[in-house]
Gaussian input, Z-matrix of N, CA and C with variables (Angstrom, degrees):
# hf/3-21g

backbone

0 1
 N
 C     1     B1
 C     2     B2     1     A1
 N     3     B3     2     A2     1     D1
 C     4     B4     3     A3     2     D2
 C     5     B5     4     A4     3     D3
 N     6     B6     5     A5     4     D4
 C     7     B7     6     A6     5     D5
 C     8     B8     7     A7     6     D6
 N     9     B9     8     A8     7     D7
 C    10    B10     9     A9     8     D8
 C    11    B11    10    A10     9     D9
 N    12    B12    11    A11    10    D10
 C    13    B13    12    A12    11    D11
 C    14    B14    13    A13    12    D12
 N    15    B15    14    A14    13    D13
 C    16    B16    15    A15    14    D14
 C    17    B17    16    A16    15    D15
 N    18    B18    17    A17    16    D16
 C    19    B19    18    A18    17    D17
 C    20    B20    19    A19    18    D18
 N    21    B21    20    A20    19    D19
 C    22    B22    21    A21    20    D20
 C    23    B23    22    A22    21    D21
 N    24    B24    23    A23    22    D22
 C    25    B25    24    A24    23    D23
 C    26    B26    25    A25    24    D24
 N    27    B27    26    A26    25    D25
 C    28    B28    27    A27    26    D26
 C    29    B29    28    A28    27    D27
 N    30    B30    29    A29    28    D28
 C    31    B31    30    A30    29    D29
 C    32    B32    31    A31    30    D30
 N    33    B33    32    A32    31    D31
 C    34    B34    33    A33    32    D32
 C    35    B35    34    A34    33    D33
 N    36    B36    35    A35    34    D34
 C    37    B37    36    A36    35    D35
 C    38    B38    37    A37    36    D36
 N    39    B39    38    A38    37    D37
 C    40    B40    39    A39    38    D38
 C    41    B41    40    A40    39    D39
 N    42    B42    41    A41    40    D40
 C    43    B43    42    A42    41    D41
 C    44    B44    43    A43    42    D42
 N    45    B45    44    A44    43    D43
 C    46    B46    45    A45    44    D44
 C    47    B47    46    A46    45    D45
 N    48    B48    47    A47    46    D46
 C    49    B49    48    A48    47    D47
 C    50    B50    49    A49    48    D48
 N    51    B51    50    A50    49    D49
 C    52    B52    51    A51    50    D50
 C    53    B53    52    A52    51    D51
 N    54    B54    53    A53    52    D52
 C    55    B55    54    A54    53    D53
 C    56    B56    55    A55    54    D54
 N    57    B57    56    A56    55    D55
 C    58    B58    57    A57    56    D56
 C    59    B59    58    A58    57    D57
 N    60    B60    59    A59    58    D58
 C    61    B61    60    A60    59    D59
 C    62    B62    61    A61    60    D60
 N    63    B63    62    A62    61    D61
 C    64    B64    63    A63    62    D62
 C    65    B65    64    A64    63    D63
 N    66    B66    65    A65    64    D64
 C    67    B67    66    A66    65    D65
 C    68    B68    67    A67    66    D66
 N    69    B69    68    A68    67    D67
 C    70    B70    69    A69    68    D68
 C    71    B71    70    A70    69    D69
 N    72    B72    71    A71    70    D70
 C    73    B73    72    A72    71    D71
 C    74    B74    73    A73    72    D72
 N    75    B75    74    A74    73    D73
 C    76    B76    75    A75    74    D74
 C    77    B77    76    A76    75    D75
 N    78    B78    77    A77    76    D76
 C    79    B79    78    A78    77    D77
 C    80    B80    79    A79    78    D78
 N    81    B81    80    A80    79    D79
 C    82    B82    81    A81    80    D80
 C    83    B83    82    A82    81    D81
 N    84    B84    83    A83    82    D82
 C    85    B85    84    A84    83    D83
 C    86    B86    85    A85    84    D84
 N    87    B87    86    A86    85    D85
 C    88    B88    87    A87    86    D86
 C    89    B89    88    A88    87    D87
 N    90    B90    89    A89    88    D88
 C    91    B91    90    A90    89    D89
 C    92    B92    91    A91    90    D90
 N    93    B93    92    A92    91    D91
 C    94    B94    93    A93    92    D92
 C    95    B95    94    A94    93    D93
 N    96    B96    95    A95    94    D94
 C    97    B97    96    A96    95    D95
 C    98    B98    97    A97    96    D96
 N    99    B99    98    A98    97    D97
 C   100   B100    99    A99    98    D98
 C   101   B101   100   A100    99    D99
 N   102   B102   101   A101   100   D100
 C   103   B103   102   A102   101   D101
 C   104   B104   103   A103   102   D102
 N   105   B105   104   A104   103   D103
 C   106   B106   105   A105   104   D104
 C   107   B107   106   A106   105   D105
 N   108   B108   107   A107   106   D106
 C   109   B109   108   A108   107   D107
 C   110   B110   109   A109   108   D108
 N   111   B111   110   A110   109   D109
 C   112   B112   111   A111   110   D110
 C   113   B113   112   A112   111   D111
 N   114   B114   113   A113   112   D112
 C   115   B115   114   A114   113   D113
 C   116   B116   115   A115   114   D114
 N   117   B117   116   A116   115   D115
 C   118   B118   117   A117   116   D116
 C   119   B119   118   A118   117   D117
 N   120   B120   119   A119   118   D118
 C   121   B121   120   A120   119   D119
 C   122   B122   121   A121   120   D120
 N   123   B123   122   A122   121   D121
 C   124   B124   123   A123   122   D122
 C   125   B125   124   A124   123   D123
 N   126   B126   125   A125   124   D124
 C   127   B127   126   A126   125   D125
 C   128   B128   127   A127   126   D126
 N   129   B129   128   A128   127   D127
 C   130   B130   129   A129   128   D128
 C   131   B131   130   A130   129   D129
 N   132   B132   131   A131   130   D130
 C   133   B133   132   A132   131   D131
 C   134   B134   133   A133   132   D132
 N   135   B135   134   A134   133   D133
 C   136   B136   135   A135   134   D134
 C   137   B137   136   A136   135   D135
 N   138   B138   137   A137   136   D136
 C   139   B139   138   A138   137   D137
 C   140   B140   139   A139   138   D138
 N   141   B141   140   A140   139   D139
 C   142   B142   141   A141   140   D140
 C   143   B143   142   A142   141   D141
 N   144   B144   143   A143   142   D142
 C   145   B145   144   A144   143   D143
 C   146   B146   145   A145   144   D144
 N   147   B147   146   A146   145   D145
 C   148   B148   147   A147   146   D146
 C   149   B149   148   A148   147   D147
 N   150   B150   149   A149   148   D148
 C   151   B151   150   A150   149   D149
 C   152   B152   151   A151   150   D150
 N   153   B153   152   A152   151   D151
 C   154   B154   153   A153   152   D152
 C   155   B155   154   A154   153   D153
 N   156   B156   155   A155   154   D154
 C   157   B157   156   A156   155   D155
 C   158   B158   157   A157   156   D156
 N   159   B159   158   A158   157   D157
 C   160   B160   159   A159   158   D158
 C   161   B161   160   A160   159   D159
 N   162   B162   161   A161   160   D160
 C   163   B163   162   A162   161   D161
 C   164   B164   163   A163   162   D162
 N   165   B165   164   A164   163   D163
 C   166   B166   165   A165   164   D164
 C   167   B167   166   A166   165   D165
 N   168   B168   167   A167   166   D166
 C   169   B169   168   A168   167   D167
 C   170   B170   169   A169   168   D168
 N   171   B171   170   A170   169   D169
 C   172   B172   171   A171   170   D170
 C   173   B173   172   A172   171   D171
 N   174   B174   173   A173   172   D172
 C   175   B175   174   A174   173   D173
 C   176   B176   175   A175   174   D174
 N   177   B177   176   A176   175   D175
 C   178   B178   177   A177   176   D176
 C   179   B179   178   A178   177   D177
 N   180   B180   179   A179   178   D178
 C   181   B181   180   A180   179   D179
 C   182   B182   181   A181   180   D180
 N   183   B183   182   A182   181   D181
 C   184   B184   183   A183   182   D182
 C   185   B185   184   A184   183   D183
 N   186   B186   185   A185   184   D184
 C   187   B187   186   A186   185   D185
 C   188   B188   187   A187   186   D186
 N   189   B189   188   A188   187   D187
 C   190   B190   189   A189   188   D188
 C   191   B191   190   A190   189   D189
 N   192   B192   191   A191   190   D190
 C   193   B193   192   A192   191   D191
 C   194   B194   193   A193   192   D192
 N   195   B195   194   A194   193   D193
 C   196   B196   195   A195   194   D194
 C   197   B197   196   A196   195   D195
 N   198   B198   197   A197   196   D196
 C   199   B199   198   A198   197   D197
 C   200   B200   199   A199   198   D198
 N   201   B201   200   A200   199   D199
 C   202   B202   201   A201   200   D200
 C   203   B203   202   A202   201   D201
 N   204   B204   203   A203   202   D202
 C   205   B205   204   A204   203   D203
 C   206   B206   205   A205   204   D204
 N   207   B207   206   A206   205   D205
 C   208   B208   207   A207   206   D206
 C   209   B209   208   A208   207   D207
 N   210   B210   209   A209   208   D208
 C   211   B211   210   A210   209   D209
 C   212   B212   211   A211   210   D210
 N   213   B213   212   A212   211   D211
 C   214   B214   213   A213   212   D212
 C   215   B215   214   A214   213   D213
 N   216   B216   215   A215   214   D214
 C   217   B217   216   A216   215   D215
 C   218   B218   217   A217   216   D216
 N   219   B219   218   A218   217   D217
 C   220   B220   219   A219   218   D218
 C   221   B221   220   A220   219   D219
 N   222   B222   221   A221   220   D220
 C   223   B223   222   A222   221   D221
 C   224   B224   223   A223   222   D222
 N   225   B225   224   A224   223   D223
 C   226   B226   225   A225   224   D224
 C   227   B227   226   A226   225   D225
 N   228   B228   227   A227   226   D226
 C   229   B229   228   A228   227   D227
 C   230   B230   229   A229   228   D228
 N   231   B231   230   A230   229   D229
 C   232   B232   231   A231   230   D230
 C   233   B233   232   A232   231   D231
 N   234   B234   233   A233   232   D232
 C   235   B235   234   A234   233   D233
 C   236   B236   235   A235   234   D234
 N   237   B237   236   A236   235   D235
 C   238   B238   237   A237   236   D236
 C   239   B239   238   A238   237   D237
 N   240   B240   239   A239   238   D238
 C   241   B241   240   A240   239   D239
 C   242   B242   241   A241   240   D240
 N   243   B243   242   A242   241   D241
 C   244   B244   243   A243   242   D242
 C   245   B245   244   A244   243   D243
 N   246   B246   245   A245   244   D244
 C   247   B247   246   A246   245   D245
 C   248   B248   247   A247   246   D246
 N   249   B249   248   A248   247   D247
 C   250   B250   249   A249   248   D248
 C   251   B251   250   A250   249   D249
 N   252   B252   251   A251   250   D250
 C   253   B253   252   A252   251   D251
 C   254   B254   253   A253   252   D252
 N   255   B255   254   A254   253   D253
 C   256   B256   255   A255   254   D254
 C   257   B257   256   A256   255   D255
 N   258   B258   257   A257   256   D256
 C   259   B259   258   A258   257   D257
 C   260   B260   259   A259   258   D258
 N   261   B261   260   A260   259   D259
 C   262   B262   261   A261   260   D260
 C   263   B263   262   A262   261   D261
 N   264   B264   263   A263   262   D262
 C   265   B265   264   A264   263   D263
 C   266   B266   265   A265   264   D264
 N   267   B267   266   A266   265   D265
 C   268   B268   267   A267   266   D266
 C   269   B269   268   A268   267   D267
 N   270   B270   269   A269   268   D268
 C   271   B271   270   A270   269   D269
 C   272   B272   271   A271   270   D270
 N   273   B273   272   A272   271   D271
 C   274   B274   273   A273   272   D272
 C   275   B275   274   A274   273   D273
 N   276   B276   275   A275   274   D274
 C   277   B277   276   A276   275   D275
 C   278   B278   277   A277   276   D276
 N   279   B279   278   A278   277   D277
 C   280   B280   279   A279   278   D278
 C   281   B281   280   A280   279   D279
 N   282   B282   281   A281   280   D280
 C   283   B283   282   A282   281   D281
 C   284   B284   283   A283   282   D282
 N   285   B285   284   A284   283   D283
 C   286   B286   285   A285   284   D284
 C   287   B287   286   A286   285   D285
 N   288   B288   287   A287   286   D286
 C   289   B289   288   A288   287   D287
 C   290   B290   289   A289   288   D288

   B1=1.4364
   B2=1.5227
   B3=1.1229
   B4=1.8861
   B5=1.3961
   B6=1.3785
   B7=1.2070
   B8=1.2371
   B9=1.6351
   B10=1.6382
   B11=1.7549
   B12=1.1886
   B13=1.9828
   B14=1.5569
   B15=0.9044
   B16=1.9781
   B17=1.2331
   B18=1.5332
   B19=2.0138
   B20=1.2715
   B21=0.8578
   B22=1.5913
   B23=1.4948
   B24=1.5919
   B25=1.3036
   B26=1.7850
   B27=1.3704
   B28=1.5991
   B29=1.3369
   B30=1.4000
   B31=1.8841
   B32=1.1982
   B33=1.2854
   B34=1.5235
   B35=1.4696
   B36=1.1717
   B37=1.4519
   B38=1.8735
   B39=1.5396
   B40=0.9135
   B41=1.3429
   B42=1.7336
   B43=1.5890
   B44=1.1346
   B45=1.1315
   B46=1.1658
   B47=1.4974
   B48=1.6860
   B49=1.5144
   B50=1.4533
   B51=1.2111
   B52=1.6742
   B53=1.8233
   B54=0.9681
   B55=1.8579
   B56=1.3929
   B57=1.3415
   B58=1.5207
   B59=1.7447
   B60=1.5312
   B61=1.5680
   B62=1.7088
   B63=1.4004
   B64=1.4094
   B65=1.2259
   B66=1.6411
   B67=1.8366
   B68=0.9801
   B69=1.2982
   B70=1.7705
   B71=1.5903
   B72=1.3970
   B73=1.4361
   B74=1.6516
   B75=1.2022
   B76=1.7438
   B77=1.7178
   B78=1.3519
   B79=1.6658
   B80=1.9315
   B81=1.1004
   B82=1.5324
   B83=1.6859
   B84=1.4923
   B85=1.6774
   B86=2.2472
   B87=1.1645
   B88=1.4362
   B89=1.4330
   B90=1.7011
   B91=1.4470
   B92=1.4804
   B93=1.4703
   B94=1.4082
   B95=1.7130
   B96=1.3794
   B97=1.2282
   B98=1.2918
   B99=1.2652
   B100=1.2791
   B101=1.9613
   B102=1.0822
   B103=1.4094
   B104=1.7708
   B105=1.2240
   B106=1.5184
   B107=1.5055
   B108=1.1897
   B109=1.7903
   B110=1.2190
   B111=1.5910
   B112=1.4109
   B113=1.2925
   B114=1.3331
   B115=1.3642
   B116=1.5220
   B117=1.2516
   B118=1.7951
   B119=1.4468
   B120=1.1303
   B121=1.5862
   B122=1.3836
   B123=1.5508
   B124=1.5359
   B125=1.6148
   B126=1.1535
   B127=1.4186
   B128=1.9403
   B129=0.9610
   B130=1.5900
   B131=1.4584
   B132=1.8294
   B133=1.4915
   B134=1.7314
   B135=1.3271
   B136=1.4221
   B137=1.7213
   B138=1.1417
   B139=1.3748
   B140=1.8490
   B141=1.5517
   B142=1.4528
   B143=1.6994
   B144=1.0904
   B145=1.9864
   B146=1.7344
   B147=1.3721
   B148=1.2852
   B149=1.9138
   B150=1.4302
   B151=1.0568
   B152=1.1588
   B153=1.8352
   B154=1.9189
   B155=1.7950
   B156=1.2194
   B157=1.7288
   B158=1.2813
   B159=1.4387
   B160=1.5713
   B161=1.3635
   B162=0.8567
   B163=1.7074
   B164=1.2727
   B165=1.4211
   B166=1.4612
   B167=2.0773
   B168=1.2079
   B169=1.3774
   B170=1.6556
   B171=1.7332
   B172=1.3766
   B173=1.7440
   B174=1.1991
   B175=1.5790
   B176=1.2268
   B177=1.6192
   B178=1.7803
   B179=1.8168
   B180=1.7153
   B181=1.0982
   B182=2.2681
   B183=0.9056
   B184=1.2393
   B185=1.5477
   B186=1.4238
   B187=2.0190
   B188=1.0521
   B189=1.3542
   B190=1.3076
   B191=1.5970
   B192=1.7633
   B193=1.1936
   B194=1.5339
   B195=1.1552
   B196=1.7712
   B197=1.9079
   B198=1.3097
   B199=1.7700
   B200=1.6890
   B201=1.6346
   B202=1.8660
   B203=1.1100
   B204=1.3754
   B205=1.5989
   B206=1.4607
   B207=1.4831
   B208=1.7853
   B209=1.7769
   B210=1.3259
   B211=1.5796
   B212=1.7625
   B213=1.7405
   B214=0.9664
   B215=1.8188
   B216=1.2999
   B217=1.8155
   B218=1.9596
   B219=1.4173
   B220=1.3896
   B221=1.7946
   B222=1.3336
   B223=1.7051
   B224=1.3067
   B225=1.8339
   B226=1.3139
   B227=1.7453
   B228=1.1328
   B229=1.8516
   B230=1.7189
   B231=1.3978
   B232=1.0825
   B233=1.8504
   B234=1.7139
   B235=1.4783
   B236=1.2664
   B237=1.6621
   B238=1.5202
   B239=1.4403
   B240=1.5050
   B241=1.5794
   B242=1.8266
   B243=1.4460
   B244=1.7848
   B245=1.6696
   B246=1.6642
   B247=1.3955
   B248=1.5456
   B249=1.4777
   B250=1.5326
   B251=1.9977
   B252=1.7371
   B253=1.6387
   B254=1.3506
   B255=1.6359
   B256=1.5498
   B257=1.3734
   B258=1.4996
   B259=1.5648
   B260=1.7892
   B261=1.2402
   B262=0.9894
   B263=1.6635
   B264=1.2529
   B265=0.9043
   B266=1.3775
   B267=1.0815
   B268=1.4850
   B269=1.6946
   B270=1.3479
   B271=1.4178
   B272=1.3400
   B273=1.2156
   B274=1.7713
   B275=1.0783
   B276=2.0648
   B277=0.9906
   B278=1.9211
   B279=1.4939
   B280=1.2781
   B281=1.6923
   B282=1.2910
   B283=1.5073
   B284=1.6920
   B285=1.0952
   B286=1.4769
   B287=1.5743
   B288=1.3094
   B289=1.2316
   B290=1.7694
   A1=110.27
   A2=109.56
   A3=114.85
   A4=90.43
   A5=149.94
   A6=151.56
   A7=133.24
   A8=86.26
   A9=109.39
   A10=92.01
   A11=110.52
   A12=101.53
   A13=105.71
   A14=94.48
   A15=93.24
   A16=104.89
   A17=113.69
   A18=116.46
   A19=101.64
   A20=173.47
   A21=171.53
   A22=90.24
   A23=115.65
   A24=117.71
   A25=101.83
   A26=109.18
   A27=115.00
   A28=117.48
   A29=100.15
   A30=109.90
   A31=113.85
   A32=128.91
   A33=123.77
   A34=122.07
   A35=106.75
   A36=115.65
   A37=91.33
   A38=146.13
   A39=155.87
   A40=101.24
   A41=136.67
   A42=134.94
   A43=130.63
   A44=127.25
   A45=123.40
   A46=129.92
   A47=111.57
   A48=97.92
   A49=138.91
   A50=115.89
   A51=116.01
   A52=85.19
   A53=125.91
   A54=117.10
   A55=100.42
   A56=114.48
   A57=102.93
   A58=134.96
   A59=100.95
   A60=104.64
   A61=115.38
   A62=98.84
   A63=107.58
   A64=146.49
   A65=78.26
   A66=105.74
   A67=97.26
   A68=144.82
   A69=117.76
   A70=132.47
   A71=114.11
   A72=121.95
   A73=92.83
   A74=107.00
   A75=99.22
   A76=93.27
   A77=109.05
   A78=115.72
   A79=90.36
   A80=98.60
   A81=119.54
   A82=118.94
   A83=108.41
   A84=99.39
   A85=78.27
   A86=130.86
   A87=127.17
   A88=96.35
   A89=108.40
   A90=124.55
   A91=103.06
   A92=91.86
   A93=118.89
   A94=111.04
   A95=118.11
   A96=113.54
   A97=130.50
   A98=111.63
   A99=148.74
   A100=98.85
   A101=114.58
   A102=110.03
   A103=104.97
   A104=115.03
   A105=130.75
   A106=107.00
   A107=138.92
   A108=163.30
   A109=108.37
   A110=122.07
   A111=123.73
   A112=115.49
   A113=124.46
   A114=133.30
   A115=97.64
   A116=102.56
   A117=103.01
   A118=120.15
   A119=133.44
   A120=139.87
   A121=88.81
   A122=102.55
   A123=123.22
   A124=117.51
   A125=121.98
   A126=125.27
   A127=91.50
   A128=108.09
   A129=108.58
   A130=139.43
   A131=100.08
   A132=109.44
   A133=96.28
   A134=121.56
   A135=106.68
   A136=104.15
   A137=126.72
   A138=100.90
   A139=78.56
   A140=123.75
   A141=134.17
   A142=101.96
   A143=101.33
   A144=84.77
   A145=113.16
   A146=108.10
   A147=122.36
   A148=111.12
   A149=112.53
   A150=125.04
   A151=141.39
   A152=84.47
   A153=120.79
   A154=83.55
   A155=102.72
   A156=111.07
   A157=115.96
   A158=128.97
   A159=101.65
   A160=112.89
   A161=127.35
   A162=115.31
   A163=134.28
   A164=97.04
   A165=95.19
   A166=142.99
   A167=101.83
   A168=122.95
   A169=106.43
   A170=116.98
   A171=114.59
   A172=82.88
   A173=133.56
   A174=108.76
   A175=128.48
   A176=99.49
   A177=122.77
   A178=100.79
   A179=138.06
   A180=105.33
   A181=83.73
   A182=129.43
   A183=100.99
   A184=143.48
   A185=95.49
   A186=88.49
   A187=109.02
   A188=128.54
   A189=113.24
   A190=105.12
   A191=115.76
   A192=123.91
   A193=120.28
   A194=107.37
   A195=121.81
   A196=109.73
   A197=95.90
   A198=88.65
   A199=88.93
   A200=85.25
   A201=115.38
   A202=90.24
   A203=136.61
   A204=123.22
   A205=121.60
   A206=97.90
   A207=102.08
   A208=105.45
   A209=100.08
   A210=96.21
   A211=116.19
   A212=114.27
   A213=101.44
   A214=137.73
   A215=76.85
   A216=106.33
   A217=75.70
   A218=125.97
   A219=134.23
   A220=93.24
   A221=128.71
   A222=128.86
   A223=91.06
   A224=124.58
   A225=145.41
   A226=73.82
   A227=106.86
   A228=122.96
   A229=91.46
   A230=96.73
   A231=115.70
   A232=117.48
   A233=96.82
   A234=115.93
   A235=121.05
   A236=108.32
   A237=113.64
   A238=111.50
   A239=118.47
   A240=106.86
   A241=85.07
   A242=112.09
   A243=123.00
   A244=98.99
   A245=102.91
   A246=97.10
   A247=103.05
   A248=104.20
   A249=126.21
   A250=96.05
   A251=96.17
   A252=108.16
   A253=95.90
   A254=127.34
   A255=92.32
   A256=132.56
   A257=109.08
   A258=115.83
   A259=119.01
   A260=125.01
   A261=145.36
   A262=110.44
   A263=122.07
   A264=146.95
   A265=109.05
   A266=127.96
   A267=139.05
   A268=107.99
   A269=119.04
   A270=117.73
   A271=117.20
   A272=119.05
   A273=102.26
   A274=130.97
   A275=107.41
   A276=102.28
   A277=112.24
   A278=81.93
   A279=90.78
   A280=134.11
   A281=113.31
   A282=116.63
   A283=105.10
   A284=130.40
   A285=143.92
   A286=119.78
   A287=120.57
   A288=131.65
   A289=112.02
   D1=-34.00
   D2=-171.57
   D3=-69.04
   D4=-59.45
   D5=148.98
   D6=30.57
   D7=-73.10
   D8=-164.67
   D9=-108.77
   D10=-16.02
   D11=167.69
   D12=-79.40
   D13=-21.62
   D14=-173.95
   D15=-75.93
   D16=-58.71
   D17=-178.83
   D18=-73.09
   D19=18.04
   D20=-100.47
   D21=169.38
   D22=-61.99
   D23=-161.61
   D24=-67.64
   D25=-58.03
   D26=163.99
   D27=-24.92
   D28=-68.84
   D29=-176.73
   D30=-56.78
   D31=-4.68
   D32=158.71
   D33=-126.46
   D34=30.48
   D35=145.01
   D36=87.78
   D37=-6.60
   D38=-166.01
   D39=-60.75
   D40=151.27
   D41=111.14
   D42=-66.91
   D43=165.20
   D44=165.12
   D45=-55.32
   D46=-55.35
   D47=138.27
   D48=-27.51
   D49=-57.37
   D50=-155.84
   D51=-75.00
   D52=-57.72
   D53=176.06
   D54=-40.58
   D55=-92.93
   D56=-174.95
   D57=-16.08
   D58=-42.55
   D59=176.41
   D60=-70.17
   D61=-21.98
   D62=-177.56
   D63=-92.60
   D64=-12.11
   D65=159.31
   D66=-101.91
   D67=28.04
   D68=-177.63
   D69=65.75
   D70=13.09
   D71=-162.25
   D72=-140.02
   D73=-150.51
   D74=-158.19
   D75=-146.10
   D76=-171.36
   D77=-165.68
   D78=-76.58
   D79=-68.92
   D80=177.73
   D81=-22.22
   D82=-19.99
   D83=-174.46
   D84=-119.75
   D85=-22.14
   D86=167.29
   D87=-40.70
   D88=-79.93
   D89=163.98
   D90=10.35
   D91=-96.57
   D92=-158.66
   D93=-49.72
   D94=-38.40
   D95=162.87
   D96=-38.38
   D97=-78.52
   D98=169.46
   D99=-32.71
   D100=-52.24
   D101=-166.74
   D102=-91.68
   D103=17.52
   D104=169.20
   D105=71.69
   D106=15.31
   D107=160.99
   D108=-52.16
   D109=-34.20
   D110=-179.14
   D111=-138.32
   D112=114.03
   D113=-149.26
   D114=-106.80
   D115=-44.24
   D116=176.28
   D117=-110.28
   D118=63.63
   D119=-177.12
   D120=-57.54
   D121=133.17
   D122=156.54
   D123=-62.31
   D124=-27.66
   D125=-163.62
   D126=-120.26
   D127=31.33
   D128=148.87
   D129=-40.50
   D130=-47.67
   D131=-176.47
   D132=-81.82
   D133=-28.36
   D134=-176.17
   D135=-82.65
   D136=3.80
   D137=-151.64
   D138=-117.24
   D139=-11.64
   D140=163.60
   D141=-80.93
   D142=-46.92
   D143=-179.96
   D144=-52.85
   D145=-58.69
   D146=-178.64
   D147=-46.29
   D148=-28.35
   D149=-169.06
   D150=-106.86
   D151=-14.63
   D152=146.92
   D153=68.11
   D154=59.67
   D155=163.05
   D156=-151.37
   D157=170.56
   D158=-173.49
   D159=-96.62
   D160=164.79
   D161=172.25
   D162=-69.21
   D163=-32.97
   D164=156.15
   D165=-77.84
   D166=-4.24
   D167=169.62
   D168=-91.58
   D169=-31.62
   D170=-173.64
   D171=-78.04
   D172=-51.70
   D173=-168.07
   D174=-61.71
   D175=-52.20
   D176=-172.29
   D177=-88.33
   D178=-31.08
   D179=178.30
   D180=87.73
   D181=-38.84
   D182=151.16
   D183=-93.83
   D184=-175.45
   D185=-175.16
   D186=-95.28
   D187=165.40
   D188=-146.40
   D189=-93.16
   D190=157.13
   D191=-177.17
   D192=-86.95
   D193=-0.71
   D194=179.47
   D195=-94.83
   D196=144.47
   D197=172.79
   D198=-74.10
   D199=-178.72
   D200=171.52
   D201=-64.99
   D202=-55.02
   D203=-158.89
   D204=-79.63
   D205=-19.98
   D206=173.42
   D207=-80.89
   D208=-36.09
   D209=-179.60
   D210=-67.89
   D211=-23.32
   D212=169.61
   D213=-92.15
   D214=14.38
   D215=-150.04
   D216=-96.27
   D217=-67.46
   D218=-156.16
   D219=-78.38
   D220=-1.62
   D221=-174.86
   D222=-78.54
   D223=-46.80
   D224=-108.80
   D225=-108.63
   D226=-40.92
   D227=-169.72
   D228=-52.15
   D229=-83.45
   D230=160.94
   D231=20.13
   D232=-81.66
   D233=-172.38
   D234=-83.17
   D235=19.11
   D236=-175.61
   D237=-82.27
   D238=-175.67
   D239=172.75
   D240=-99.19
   D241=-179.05
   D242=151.36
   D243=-27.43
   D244=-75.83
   D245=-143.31
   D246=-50.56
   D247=-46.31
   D248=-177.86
   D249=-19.19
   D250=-76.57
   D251=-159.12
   D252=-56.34
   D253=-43.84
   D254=-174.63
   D255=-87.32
   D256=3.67
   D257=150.12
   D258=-47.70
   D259=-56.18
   D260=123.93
   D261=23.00
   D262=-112.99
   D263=114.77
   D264=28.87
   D265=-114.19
   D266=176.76
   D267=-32.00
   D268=-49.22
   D269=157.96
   D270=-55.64
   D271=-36.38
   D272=174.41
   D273=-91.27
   D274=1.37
   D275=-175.93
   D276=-86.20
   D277=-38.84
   D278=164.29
   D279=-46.14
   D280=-39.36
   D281=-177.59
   D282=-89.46
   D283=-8.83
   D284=133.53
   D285=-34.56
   D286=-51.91
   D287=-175.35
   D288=-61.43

């Protein structure tokens, strides 16, 4: 993963600073990525938006296993409140049944 955050980060002209500020996190946990120290960064999906890759290829190095529409469908999840997701939820569990 440090790998493909480092050339990724290069290929768009980024520091390690300027990523860090832009995900909300700092040079020091970039760092730590990058030098294979942090295997599971919490701020993954921001530090893949910013980096216009998916998050799951920036971790695993593959492409991703979700369509566009499931990935935009689970983003959408994402921006719900609680009550929101387990509305959610309860509707799918139901049409499951």
């Amino acid at each position: 993963m440090g790998d493909r955050l480092r050339s990724q980060r290069l290929k768009m002209g980024l520091t390690q600073e300027q990523l860090g500020i832009e995900t909300g996190t700092n040079q020091a946990v970039i760092q730590k990525i990058e030098n294979g120290k942090s295997l599971r960064p919490r701020k993954i999906n921001e530090i893949a938006s910013i980096l216009q890759v998916d998050p799951g290829w920036l971790m695993f190095g593959e492409a991703p296993f979700l369509s566009e529409e499931s990935i935009s469908i689970a983003k959408a999840y994402d921006g719900l409140t609680e009550t929101g997701k387990q509305k959610v939820k309860d509707v799918m569990g139901a049409m499951m049944e």
